[in-house]
C-alpha positions as CSV (number, residue, x, y, z in Angstrom):
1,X,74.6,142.9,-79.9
2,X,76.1,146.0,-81.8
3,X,73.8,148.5,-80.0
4,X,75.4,146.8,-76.2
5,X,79.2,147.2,-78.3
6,X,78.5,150.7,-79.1
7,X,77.2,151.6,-75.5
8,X,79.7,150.1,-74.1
9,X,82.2,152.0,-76.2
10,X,80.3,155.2,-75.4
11,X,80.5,154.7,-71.8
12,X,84.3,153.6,-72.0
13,X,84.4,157.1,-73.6
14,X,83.1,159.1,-70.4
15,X,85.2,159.9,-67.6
16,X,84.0,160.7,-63.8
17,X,84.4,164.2,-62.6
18,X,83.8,166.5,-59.4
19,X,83.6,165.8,-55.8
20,X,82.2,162.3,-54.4
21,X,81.2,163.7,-51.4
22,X,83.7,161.8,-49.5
23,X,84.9,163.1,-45.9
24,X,87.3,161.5,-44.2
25,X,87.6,162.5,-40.2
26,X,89.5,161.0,-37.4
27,X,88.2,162.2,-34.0
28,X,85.4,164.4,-33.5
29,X,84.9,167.4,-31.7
30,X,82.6,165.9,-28.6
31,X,85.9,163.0,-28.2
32,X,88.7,166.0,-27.8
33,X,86.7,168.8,-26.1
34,X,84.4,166.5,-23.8
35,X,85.7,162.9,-23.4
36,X,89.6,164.9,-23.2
37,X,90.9,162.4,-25.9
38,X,93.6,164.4,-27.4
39,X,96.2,161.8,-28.3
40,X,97.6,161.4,-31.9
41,X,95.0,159.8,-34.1
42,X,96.6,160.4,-37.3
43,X,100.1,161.2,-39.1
44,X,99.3,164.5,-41.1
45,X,101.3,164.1,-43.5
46,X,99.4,160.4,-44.5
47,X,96.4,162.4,-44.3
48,X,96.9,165.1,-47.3
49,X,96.5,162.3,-50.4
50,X,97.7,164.8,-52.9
51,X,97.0,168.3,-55.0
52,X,93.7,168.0,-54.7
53,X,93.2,167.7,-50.7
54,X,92.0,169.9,-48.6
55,X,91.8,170.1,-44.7
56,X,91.2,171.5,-41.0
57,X,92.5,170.1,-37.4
58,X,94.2,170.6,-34.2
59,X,97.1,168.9,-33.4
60,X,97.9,165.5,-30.5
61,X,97.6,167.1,-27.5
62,X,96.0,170.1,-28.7
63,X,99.6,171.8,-29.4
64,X,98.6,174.1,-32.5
65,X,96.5,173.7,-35.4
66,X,96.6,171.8,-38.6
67,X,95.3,173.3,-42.2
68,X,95.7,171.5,-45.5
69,X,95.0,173.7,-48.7
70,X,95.9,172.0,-52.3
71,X,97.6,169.5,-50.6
72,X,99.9,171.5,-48.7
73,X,100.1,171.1,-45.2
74,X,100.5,173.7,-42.6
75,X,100.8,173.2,-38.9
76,X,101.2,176.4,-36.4
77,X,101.8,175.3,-33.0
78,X,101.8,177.9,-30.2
79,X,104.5,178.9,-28.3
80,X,104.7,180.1,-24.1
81,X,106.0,183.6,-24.9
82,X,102.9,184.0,-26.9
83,X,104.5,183.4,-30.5
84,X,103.4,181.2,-33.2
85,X,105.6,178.8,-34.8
86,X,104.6,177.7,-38.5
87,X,105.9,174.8,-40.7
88,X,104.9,174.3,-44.4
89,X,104.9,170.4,-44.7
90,X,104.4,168.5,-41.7
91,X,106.6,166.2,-40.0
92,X,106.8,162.9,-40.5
93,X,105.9,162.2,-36.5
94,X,103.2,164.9,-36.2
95,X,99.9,163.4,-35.6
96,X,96.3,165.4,-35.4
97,X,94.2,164.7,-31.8
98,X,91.1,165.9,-35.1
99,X,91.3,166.2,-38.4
100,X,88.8,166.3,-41.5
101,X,89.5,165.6,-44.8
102,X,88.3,166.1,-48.5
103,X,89.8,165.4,-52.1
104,X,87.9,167.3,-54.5
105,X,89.6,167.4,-58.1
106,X,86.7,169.8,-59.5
107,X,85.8,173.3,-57.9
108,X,83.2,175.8,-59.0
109,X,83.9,179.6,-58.5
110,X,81.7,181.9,-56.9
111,X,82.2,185.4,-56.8
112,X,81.6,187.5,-53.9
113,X,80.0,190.7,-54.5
114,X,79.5,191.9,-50.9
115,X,80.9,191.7,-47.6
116,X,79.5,188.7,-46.1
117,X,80.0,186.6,-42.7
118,X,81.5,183.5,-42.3
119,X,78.0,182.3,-41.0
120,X,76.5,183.1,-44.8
121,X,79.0,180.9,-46.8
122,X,76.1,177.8,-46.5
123,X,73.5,179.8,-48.2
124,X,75.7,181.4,-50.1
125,X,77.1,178.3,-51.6
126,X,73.4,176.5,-51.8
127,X,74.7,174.0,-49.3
128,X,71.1,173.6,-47.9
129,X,70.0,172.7,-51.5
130,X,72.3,169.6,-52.1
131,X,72.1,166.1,-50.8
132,X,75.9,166.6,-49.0
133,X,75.3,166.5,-45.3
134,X,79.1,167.7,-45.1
135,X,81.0,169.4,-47.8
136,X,84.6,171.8,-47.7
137,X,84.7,175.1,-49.0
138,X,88.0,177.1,-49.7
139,X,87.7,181.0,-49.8
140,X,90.4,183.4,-51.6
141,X,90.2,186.8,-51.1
142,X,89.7,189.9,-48.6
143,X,89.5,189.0,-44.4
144,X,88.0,191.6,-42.6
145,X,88.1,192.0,-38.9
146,X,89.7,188.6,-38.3
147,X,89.8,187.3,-35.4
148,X,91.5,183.7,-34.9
149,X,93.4,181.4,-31.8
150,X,96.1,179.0,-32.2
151,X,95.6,176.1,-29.5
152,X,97.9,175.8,-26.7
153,X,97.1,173.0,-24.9
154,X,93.6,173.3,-24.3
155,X,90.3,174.5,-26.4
156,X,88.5,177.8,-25.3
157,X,85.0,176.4,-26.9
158,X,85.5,173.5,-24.2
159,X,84.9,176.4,-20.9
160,X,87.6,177.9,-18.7
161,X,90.9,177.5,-19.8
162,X,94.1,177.9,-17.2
163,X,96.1,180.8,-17.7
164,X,99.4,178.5,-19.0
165,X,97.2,176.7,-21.4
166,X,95.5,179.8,-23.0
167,X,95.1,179.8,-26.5
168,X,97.4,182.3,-28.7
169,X,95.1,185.0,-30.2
170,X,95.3,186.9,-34.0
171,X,93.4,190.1,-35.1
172,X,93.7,191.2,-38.1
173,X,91.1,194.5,-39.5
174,X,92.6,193.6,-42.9
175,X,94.3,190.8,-44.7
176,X,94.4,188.9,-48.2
177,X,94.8,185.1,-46.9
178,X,93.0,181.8,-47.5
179,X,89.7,180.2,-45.4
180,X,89.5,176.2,-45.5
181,X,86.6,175.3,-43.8
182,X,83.6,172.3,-43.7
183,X,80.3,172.9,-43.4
184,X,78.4,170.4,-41.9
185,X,74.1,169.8,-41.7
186,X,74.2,167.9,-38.3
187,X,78.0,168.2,-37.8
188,X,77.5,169.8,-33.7
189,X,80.0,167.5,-31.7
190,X,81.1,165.9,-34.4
191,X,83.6,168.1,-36.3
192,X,81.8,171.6,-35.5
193,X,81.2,173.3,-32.5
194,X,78.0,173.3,-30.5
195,X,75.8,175.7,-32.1
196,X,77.4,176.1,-34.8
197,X,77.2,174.3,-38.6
198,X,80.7,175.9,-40.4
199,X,84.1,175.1,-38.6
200,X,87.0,177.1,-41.1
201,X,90.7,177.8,-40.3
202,X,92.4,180.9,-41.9
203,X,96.3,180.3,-43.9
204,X,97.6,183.9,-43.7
205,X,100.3,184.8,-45.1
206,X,102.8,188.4,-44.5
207,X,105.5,189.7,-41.8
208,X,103.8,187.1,-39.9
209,X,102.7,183.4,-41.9
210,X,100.2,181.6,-39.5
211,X,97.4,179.1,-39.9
212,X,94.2,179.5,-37.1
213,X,91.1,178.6,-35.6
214,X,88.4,181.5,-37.2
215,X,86.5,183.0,-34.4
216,X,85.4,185.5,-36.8
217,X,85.3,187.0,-39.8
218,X,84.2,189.0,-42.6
219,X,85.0,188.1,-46.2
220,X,85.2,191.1,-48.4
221,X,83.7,191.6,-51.6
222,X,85.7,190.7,-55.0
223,X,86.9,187.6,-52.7
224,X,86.1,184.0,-54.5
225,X,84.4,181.3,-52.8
226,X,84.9,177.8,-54.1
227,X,82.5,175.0,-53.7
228,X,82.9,171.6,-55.1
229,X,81.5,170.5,-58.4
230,X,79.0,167.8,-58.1
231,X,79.8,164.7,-60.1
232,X,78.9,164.1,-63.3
233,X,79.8,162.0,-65.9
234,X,81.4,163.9,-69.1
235,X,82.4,162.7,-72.9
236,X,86.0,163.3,-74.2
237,X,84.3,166.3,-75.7
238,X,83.8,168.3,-72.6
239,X,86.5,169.2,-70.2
240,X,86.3,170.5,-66.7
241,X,89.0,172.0,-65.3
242,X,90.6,173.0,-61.9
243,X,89.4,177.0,-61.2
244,X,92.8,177.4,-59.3
């Protein structure tokens, strides 16, 4: 009977940390693109559950684009004259046709010591290696050659878009900003695009503040990848803290 008292009092002692591996997704990709179901699915703002969400979508009706980074949400919507049009915080009426969702309270830092794709942030996080079949990733850092789109009422990955509907387009050859992003094992149609196994938006921030669909980029060495920390279960005497 003691020995069961003093596990229990061990265990009582330990706390939960890291990532759960819980996504959270409302529409997919193959629903919006394919099936044209683009109505309001979700209220953003219900959607970021605090400081430790993170987050990537496109707004009802494919109007703009939705990011969530720390809990912070960012919505750019696109404009006719070709101008974007970004809000920190949504709205209490805007609602996201897709959005994907994560609460990680525990992040690991990797450094980046070269330039390296957006298609090498699964090896280079070890994605392959864990049992996630989805999992977010947040990069800080150096974009290089960035090239992003802003939705206007119709997705270029979907085929021929019609001249009034055509997506609002960023370059950038340099800028310091943020990626958000999910990479997903079998995530095709589901909340990536065909072909494709890494769906990431881009928060950039200077003369002009937007949040975009990535089409491409380039993340430059001394940038910091985070991935989440797997759970574990830690004593007292061992703290794990947030690495931002």
């Amino acid at each position: 009977m003691r020995h069961i008292l003093l596990l229990v009092l061990v265990l009582a002692g330990c706390r939960t940390v890291g990532w759960d591996g819980k996504v959270e997704r409302w529409g997919s990709m193959r629903e919006v693109m394919h099936d044209g179901r683009t109505e309001g699915r979700v209220l953003v703002f219900s959607a970021a559950h605090g400081p430790d969400t993170v987050g990537i979508g496109a707004l009802a009706e494919l109007a703009g684009e939705v990011s969530i980074v720390d809990g912070a949400t960012w919505i750019t919507r696109s404009t006719a004259s070709g101008k974007l049009a970004t809000s920190q915080g949504a709205a209490a009426d805007a609602k996201a046709a897709l959005l994907v969702t994560a609460s990680v309270p525990e992040w690991v830092e990797l450094p980046v010591d070269r330039d390296i794709a957006l298609d090498d942030v699964p090896e280079w996080a070890g994605f392959a290696g864990r049992e996630w079949s989805v999992a977010p990733f947040v990069v800080r850092g150096k974009l290089l050659d960035l090239e992003t789109h802003v939705l206007h009422g119709a997705c270029p990955y979907a085929g021929d878009v019609p001249t009034d509907r055509e997506p609002v387009r960023r370059k950038a050859a340099f800028a310091f900003g943020t990626l958000v992003g999910f990479w997903a094992r079998d995530g095709a149609g589901t909340i990536t695009h065909a072909g494709q196994n890494v769906h990431a938006h881009a928060l950039v921030r200077g003369e002009e503040s937007y949040t975009a669909h990535v089409d491409r980029v380039r993340i430059g060495a001394g940038s910091v990848l985070l991935v989440p920390r797997d759970r574990e279960r830690v004593s007292p005497s061992h703290s794990v803290s947030r690495t931002y």
